[in-house]
PLY file of the C-alpha trace (Angstrom):
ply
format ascii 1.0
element vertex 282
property float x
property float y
property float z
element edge 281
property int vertex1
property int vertex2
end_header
-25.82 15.46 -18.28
-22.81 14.16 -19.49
-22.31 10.44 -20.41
-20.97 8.20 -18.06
-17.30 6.48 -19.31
-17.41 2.73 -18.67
-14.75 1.09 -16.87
-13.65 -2.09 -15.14
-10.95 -2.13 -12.32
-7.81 -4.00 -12.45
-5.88 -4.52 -9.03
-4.15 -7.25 -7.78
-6.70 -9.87 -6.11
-4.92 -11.53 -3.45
-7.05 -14.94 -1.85
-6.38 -14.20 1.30
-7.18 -10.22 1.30
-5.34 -7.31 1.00
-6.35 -4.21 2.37
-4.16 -1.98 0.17
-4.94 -3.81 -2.84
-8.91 -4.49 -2.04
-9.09 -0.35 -1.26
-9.20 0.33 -5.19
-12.84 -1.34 -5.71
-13.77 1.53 -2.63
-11.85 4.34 -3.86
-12.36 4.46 -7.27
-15.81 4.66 -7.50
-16.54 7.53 -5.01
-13.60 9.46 -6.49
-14.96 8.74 -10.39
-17.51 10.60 -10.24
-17.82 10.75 -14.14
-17.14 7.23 -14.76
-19.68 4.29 -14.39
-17.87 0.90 -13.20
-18.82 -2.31 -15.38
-16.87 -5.89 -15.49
-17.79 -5.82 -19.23
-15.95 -2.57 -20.00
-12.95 -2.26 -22.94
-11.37 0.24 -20.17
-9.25 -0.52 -17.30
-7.93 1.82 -14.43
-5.05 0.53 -12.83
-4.98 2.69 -9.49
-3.67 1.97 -6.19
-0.84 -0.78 -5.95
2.76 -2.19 -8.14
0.90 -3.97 -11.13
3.02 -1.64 -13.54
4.18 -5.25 -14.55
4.26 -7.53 -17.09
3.48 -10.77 -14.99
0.48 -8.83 -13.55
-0.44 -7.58 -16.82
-0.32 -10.91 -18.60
-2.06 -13.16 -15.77
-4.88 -10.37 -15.42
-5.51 -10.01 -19.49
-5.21 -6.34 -19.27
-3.86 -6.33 -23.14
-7.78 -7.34 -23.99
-8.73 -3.92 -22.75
-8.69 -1.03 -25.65
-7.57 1.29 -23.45
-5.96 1.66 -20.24
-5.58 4.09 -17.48
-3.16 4.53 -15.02
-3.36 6.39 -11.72
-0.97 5.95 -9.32
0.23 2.67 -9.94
3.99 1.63 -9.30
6.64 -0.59 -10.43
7.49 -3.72 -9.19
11.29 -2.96 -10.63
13.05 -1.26 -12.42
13.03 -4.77 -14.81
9.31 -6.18 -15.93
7.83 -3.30 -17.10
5.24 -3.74 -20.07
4.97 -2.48 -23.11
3.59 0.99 -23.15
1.67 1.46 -26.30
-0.57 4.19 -27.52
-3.83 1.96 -25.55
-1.96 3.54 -22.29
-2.71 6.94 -20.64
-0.86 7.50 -17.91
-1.73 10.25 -15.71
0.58 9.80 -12.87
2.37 6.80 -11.21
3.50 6.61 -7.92
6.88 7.50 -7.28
10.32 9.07 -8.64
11.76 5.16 -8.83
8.33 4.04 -11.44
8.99 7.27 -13.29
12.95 6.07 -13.73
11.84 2.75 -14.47
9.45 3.53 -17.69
11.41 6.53 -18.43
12.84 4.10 -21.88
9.15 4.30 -22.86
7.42 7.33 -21.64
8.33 11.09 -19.96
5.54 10.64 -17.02
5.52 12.50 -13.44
4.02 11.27 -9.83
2.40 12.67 -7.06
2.29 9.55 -4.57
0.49 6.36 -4.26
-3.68 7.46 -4.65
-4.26 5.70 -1.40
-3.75 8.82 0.69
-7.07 9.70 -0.21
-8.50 7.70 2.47
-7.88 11.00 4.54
-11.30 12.43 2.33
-13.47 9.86 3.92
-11.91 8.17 7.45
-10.47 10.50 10.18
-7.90 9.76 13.42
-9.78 8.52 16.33
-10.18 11.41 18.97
-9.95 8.36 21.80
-5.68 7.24 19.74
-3.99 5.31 22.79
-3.85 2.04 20.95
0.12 0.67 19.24
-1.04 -1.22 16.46
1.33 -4.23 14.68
0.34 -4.57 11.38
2.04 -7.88 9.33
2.39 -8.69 5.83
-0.44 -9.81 4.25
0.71 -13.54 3.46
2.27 -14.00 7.05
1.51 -16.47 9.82
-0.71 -14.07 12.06
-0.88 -16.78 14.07
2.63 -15.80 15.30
2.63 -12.18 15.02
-0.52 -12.56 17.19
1.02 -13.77 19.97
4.04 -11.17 19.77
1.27 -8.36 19.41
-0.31 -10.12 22.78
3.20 -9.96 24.64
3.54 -6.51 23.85
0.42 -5.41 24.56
-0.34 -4.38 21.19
-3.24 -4.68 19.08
-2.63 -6.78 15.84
-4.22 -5.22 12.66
-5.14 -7.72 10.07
-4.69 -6.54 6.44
-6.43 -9.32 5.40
-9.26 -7.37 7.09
-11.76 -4.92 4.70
-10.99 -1.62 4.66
-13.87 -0.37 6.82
-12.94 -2.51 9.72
-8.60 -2.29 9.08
-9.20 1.67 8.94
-11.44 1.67 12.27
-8.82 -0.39 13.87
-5.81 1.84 12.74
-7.06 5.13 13.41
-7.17 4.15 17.34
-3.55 3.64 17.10
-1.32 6.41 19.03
1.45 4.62 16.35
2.26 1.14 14.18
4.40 -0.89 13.36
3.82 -2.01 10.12
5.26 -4.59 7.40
2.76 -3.60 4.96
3.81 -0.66 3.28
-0.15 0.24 3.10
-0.36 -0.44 6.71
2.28 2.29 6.96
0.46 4.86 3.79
-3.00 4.76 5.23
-1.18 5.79 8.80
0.81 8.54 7.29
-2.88 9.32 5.57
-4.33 9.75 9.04
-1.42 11.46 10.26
-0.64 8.37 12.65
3.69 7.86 13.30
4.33 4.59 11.87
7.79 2.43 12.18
8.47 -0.28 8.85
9.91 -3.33 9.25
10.39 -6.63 7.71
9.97 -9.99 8.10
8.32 -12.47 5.55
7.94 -9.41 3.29
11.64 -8.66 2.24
11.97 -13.25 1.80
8.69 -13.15 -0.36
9.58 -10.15 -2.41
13.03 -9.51 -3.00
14.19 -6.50 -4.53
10.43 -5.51 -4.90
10.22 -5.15 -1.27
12.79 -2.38 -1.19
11.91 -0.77 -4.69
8.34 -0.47 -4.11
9.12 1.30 -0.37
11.56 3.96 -1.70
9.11 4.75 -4.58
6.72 5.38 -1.88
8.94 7.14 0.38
10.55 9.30 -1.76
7.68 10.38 -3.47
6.70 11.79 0.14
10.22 12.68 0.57
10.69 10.81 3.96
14.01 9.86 5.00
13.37 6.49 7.03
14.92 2.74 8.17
13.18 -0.05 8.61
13.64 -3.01 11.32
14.42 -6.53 10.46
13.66 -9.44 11.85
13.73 -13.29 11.56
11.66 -14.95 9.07
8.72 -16.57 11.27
7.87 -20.28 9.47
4.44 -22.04 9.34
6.52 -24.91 9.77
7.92 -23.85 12.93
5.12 -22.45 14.46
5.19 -24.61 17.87
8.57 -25.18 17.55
11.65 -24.08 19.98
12.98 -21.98 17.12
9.84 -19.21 16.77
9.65 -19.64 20.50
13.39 -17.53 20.73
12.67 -15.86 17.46
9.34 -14.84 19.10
11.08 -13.49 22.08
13.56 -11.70 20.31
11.14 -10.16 18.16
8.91 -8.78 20.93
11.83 -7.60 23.48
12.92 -5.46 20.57
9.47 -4.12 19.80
8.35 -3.30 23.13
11.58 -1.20 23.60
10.03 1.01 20.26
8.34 4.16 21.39
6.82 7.68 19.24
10.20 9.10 19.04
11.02 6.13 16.71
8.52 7.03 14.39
7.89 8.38 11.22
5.66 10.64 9.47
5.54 13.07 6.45
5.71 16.41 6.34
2.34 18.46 7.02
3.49 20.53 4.03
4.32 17.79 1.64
1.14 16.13 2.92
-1.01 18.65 2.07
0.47 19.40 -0.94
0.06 16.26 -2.20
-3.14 15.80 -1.12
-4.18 18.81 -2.93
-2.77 17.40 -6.13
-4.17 14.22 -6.27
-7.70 15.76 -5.75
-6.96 18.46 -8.31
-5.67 15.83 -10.99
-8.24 12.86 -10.72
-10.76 15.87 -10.86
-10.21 16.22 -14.17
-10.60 13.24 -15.32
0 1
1 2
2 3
3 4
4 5
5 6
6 7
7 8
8 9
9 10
10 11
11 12
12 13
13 14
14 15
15 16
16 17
17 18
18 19
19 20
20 21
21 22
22 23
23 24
24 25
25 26
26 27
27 28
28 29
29 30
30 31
31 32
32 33
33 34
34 35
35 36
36 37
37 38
38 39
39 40
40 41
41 42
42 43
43 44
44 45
45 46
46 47
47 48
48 49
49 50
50 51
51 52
52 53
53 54
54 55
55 56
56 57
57 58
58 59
59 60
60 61
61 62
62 63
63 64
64 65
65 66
66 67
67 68
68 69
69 70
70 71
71 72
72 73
73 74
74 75
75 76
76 77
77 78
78 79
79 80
80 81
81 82
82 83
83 84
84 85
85 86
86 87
87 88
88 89
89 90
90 91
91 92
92 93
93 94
94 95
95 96
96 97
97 98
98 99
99 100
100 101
101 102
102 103
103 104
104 105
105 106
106 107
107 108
108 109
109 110
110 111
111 112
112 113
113 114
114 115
115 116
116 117
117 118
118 119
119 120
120 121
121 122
122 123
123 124
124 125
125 126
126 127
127 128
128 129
129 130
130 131
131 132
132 133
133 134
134 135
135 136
136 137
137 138
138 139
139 140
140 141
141 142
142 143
143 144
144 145
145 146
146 147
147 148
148 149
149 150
150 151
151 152
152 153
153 154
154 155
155 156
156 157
157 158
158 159
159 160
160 161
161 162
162 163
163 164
164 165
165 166
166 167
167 168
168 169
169 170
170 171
171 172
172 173
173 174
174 175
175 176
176 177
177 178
178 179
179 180
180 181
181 182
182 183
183 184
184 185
185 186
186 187
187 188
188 189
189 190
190 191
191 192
192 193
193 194
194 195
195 196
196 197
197 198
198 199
199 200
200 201
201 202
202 203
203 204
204 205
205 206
206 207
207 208
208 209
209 210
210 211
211 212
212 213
213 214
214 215
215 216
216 217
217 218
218 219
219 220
220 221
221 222
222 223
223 224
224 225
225 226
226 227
227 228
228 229
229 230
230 231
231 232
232 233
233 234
234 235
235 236
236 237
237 238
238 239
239 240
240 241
241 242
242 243
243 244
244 245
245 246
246 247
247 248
248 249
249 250
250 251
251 252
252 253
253 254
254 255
255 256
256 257
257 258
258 259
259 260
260 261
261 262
262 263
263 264
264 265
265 266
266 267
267 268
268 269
269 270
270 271
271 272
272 273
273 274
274 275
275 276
276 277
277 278
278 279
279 280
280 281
């Protein structure tokens, strides 16, 4: 029997939760199959989220490791990128706009973000009826709550762990999602998903849009997103997210499946099939 490779995980640990960041401590171990997962390792895989970046690199210490992996990763920008040294193997990234972006440093290819592996282990609800709004991770779900409740929708928590987030999604007909994992793990399932932004496209910037195209186009879908007002902690009883609230909720419950999105089976598959065939061999 061959000898297990040691490993630690680097991913971006948000305080609050993050579904689409939190996924890599699931994936990568039931995908790894020749690789044995240790907090003491000199090796780091950086998977499943845009930590191709040098203020993620240098808060997390990933220099200290000997040797790094990448798979699937994207950029935050096409600015910030680290140093790419011979301690980096990159198998893939995650999309056309990460492979522009280090393109100074290294000739690499993508496939798509390694998330859509979900689709090996979590199926679409048989019982879908469900339309699921699905908020950026660091916004007030207190107010996007109460729009979900107006609606009738069901508000899906990425702060929630995967298990639960996934069982919740998959009985969605569709979603609306600011979290551009919200919308991957849907197009995973094969669930229509609309994007739109809110607190996400404030918080982020330019990252917001960068790290959606790289997506995107790696899955060569052609889409728009909706935007809407920012909704304030600060305002959260106040007459101002009482109209924004309204607003926000007439326009939503006006959305049906024909404003969706979703890739192509072909392209799906295709890409499934790759990033089973490529992480295989590692």
């Amino acid at each position: 029997m061959a000898k297990l490779i040691d490993t630690s995980i680097g991913h971006f640990k948000s305080k609050t939760g993050n579904v689409g960041d939190d996924l890599n401590l699931w994936l990568w171990p039931k995908i790894l199959k020749n690789y044995k997962f240790s907090i003491n390792s000199t090796t780091v895989i950086l998977g499943v989220g845009s930590i191709l970046d040098s203020n993620f690199i240098n808060n997390n210490k990933i220099n200290s490791f000997s040797k790094k992996i990448v798979i699937g990763s994207g950029a935050r920008g096409s600015a910030g990128i680290p140093v790419l040294d011979d301690s980096w193997e990159i198998v893939f990234v995650r999309g056309p706009k990460t492979v522009s972006a280090i393109s100074n440093q290294r000739s690499v290819s993508c496939i798509t973000d390694p998330a859509y592996l979900i689709s090996d282990f979590f199926k679409k609800s048989k019982v879908a009826g469900k339309i699921g709004l699905i908020p950026y991770f660091l916004s007030n779900e207190y107010m996007w709550q109460n729009i979900a409740n107006s609606c009738g929708f069901t508000l899906i928590s990425p702060r929630n762990n995967l298990e639960v987030f996934i069982k919740e999604l998959s009985e969605c007909q569709f979603v609306i999602t600011e979290a551009m994992h919200g919308a991957i793990f849907a197009d995973a399932l094969r669930i229509p998903w609309i994007p739109y932004s809110s607190f996400s496209g404030f918080h982020e910037g330019d990252t917001h849009s960068f790290k959606w195209a790289d997506w995107t186009e790696s899955m060569n879908i052609e889409c728009s997103e909706l935007t809407f007002p920012i909704m304030w902690d600060a305002e959260s009883k106040g007459i101002k997210t009482w109209v924004k609230s309204k607003y926000i909720a007439q326009s939503l419950s006006k959305l049906t499946i024909s404003s969706c999105f979703l890739s192509d089976d072909l392209i799906y598959k295709d890409k499934i099939e790759n990033l089973r065939y490529t992480i295989s061999k590692l």
